[in-house]
KERO-158035 format. One line per field, with one value per residue: residue number from 1; residue in one letter; chain; z, y, x of N, C-alpha, C in turn. Coordinates in steps of 0.05 Angstrom, whole numbers. Atoms other than C-alpha are relative to their C-alpha. Last residue first. Example, Ala and Ser with C-alpha at 12.3 -4.5 7.8 and 13.67 -1.06 7.14 Angstrom:
# KERO-158035
resi <- [2,1] $
resn <- [S,A] $
chain <- [A,A] $
n.pz <- [-1,0] $
n.py <- [-24,-24] $
n.px <- [-16,18] $
ca.pz <- [143,156] $
ca.py <- [-21,-90] $
ca.px <- [273,246] $
c.pz <- [14,0] $
c.py <- [22,24] $
c.px <- [-15,18] $
END
This chain:
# KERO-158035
resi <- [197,196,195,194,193,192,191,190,189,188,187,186,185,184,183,182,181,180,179,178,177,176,175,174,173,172,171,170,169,168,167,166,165,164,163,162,161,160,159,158,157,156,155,154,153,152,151,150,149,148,147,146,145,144,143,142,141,140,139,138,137,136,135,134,133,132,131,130,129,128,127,126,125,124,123,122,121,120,119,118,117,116,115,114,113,112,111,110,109,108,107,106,105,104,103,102,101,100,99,98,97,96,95,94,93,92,91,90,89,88,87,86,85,84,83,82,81,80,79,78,77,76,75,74,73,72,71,70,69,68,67,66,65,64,63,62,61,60,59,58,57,56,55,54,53,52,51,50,49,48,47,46,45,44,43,42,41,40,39,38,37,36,35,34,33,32,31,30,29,28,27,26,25,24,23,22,21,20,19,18,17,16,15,14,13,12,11,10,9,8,7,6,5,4,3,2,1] $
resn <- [X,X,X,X,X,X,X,X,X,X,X,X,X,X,X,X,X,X,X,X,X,X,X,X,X,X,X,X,X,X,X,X,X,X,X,X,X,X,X,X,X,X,X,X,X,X,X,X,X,X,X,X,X,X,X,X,X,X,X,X,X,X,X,X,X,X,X,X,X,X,X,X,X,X,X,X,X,X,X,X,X,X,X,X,X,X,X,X,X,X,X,X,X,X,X,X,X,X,X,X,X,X,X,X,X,X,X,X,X,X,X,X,X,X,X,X,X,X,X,X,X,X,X,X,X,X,X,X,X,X,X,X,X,X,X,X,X,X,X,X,X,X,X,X,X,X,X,X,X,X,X,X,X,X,X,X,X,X,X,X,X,X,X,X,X,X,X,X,X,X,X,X,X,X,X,X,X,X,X,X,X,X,X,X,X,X,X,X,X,X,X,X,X,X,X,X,X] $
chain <- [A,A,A,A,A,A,A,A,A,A,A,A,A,A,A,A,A,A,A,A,A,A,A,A,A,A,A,A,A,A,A,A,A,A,A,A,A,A,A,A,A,A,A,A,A,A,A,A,A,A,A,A,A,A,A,A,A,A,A,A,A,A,A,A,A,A,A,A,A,A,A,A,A,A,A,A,A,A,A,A,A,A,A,A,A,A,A,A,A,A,A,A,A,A,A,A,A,A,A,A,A,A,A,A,A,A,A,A,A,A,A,A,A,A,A,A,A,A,A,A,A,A,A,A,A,A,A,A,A,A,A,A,A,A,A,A,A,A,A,A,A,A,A,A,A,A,A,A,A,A,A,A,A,A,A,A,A,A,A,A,A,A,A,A,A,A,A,A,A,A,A,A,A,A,A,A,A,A,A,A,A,A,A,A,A,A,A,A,A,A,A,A,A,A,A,A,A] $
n.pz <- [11,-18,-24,-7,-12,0,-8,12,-8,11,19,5,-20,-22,-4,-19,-17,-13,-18,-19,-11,-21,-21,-33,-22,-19,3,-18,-15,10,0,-21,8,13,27,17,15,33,25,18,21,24,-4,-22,-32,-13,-12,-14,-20,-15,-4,-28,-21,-18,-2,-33,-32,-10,-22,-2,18,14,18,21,29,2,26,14,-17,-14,20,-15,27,-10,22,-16,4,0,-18,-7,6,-13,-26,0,15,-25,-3,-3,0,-23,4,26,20,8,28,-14,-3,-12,-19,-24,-1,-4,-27,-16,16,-10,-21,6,15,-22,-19,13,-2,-30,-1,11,19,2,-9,-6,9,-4,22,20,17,18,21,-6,21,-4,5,-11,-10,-13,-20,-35,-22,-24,-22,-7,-16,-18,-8,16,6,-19,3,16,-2,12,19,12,29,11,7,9,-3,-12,-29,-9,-18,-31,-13,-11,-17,-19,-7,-11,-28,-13,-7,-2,22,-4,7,20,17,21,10,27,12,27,26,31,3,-26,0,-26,-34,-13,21,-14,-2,6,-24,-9,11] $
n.py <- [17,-17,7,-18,-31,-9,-22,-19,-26,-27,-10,-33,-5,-10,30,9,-19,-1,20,1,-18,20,23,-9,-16,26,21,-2,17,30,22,20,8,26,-11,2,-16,20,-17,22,-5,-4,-15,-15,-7,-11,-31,-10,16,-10,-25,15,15,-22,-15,20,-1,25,18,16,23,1,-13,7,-2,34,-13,14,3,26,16,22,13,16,26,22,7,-33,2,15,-6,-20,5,15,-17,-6,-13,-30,-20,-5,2,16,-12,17,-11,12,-20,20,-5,17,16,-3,-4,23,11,-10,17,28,5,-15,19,21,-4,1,-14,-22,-7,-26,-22,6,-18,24,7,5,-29,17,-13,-10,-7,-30,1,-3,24,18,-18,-2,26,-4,-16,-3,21,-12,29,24,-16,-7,30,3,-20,-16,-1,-19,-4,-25,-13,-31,-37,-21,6,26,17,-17,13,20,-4,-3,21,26,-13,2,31,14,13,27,7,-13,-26,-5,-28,-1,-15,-14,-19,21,9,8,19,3,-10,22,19,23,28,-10,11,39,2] $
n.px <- [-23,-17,-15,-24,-7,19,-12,2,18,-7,32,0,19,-16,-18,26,5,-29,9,16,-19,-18,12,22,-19,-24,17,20,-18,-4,34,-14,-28,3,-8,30,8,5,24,-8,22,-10,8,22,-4,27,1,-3,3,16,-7,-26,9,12,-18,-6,7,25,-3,-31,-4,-24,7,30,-22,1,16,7,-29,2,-19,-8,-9,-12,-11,18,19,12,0,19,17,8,0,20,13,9,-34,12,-11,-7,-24,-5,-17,-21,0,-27,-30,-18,-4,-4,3,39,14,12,10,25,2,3,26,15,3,16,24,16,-4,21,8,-23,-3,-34,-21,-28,-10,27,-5,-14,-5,-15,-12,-7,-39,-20,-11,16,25,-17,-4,19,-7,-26,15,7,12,-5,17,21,14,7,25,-1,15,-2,5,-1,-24,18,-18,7,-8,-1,22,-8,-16,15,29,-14,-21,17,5,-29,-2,27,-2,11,31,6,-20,-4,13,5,17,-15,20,-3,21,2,-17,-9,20,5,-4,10,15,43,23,18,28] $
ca.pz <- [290,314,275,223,227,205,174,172,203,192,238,245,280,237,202,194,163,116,98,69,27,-2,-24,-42,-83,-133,-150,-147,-209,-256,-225,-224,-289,-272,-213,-142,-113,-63,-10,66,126,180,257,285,223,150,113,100,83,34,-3,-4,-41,-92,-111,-115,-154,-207,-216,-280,-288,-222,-204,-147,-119,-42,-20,59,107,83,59,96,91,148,122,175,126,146,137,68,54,94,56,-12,2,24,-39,-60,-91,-58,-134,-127,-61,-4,32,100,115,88,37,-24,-77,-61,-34,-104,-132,-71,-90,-160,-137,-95,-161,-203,-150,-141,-221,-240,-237,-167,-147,-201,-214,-204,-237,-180,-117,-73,-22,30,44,107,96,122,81,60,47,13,-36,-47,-87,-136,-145,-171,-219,-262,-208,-164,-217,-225,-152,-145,-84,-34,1,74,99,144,151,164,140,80,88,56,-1,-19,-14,-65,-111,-115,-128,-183,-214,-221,-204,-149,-144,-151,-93,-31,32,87,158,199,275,322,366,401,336,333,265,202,155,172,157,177,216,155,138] $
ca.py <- [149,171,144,174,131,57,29,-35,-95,-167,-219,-261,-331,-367,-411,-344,-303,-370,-374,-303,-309,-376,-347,-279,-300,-351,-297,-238,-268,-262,-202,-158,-117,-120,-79,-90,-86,-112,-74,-102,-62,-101,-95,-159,-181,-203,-201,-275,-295,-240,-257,-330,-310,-256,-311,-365,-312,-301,-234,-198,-169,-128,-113,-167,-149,-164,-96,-99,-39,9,72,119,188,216,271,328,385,417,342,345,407,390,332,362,399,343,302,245,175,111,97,130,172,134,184,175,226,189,205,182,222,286,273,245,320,348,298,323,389,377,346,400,455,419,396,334,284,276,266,216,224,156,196,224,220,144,169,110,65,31,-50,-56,-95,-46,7,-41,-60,19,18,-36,-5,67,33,91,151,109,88,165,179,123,82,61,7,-12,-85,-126,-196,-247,-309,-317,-257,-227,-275,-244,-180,-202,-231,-179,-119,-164,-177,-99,-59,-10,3,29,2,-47,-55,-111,-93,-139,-150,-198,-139,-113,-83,-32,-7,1,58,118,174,243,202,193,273] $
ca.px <- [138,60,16,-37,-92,-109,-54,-96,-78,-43,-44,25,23,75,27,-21,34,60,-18,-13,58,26,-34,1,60,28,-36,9,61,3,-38,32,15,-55,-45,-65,14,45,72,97,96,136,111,145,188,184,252,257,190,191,251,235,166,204,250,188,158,203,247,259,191,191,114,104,184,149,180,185,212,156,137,77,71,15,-15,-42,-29,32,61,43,81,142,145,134,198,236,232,186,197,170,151,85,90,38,-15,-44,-89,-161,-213,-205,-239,-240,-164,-144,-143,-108,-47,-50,-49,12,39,29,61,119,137,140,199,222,150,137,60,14,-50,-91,-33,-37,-77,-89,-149,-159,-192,-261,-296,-346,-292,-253,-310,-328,-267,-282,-352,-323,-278,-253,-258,-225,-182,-163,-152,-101,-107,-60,-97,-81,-93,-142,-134,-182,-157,-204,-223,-146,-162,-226,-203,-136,-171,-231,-165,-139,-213,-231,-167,-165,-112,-43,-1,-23,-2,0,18,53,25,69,76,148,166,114,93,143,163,119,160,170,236,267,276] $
c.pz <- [21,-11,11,33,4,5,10,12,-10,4,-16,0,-1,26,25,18,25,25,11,24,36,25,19,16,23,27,3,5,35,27,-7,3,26,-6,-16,-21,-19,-16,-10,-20,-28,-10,-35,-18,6,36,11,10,10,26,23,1,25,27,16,6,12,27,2,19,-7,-17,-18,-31,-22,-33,-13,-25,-16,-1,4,-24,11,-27,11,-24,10,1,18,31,12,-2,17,24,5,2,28,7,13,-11,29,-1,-21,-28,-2,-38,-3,-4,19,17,12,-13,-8,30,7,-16,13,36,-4,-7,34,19,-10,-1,35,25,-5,-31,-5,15,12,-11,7,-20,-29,-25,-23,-30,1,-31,1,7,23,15,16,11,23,18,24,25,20,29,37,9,-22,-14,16,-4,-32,-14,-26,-26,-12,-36,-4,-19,-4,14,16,30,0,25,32,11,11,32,30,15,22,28,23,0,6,-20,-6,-11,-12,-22,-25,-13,-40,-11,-24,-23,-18,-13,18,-7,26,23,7,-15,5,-15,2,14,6] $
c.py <- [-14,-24,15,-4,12,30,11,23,19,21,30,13,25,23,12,-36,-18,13,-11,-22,-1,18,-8,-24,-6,14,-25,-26,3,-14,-31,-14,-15,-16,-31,0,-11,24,-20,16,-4,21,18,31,9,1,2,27,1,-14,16,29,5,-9,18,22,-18,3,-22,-23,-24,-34,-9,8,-16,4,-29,2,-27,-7,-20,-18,-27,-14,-18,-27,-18,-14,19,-5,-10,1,7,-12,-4,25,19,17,27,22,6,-3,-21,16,-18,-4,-20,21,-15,10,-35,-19,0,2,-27,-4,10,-22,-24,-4,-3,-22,-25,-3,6,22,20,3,9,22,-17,22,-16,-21,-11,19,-4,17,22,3,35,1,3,-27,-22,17,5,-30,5,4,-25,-35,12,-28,-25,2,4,-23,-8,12,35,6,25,-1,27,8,25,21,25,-6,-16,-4,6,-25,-29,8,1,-14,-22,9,-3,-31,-20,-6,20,-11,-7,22,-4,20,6,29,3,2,-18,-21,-20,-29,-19,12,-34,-29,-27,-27,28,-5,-27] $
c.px <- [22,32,16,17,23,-8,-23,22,2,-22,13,-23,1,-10,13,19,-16,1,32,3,-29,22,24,-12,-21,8,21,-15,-16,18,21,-26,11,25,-3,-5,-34,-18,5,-17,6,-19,15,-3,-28,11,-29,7,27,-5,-23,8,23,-17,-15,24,-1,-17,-27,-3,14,-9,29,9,-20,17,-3,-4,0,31,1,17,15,20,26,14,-15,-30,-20,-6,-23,-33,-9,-9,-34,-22,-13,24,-16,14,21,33,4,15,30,9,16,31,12,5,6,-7,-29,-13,-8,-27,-34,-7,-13,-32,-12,-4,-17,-24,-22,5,-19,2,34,12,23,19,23,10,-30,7,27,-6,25,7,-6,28,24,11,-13,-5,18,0,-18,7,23,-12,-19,-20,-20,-26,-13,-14,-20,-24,7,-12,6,7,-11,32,-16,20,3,21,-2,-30,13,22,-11,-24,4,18,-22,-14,25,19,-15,4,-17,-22,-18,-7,-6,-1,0,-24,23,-19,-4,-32,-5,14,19,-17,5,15,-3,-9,-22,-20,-12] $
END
């Protein structure tokens, strides 16, 4: 099942690819926008249908700024917790409000099943090969810094997370995680279309 998903881009390219989990979120989600034009990144935004619905203005900023959005399910289900059908639903629920095939599994959980399903459907599922450790309470963020600086490679995809509950340790991480990318001559770029693996 690995290789239905997306869990790095081209190795050969000194591209990463930023992501972030369970936006939008009014000041957190700004932050991060206005830190990613200050050295003119782009990233991918897994978005959850409900804060969509929630922060409609938010969400139209990474639109207008040209970052990719991703489906991110309505409510942040737990695919090996809820039940097929529901969660399917749930995923066709955030579709009419974020448009876009490329769809992230809350908790990098899903099962093969679901897989199939989404694949059927044109849905690109994308994970990653980077987890900056924003949301974990336990860990500091000079720990989660030096953790990220060293597992970054040619053609990483890196999550953080938009959330309030990672806003405190986000805001040390990200400046100094960004201008580490740009030091070492990384750009970052949107997932922008269903890849090829």
């Amino acid at each position: 099942m690995f290789k239905n998903y997306y869990w790095h881009g081209n190795r050969g390219e000194k591209t990463v690819y930023l992501t972030f989990d369970d936006g939008p979120t009014p000041l957190v989600t700004d932050f991060v926008t206005d830190l990613l034009s200050q050295y003119g990144f782009k990233a991918t935004f897994f978005c959850i249908g409900d804060k969509v619905d929630r922060y409609p203005a938010t969400y139209k900023l990474l639109e207008n700024q040209g970052h990719q959005v991703g489906n991110h399910t309505y409510h942040h289900l737990n695919a090996w917790t809820t039940k097929k059908n529901r969660y399917l639903d749930n995923i066709d629920e955030c579709s009419k409000v974020v448009d876009t095939k490329l769809f992230r599994p809350p908790y990098g959980r899903i099962t093969s099943t679901v897989t199939k399903r989404l694949i059927n459907k044109g849905y690109q599922i994308v994970l990653w090969d980077v987890l900056s450790g924003d949301f974990d309470q336990k860990r500091t963020a000079a720990s989660c810094l030096k953790n990220l600086k060293k597992n970054t490679r040619n053609g990483s995809v890196i999550v953080f997370h938009d959330s309030d509950k990672s806003f405190e340790k986000l805001k040390i991480i990200l400046p100094k995680y960004l201008k580490f990318l740009k030091e070492k001559g990384w750009d970052s770029k949107s997932i922008s279309k269903p890849a090829s693996i």
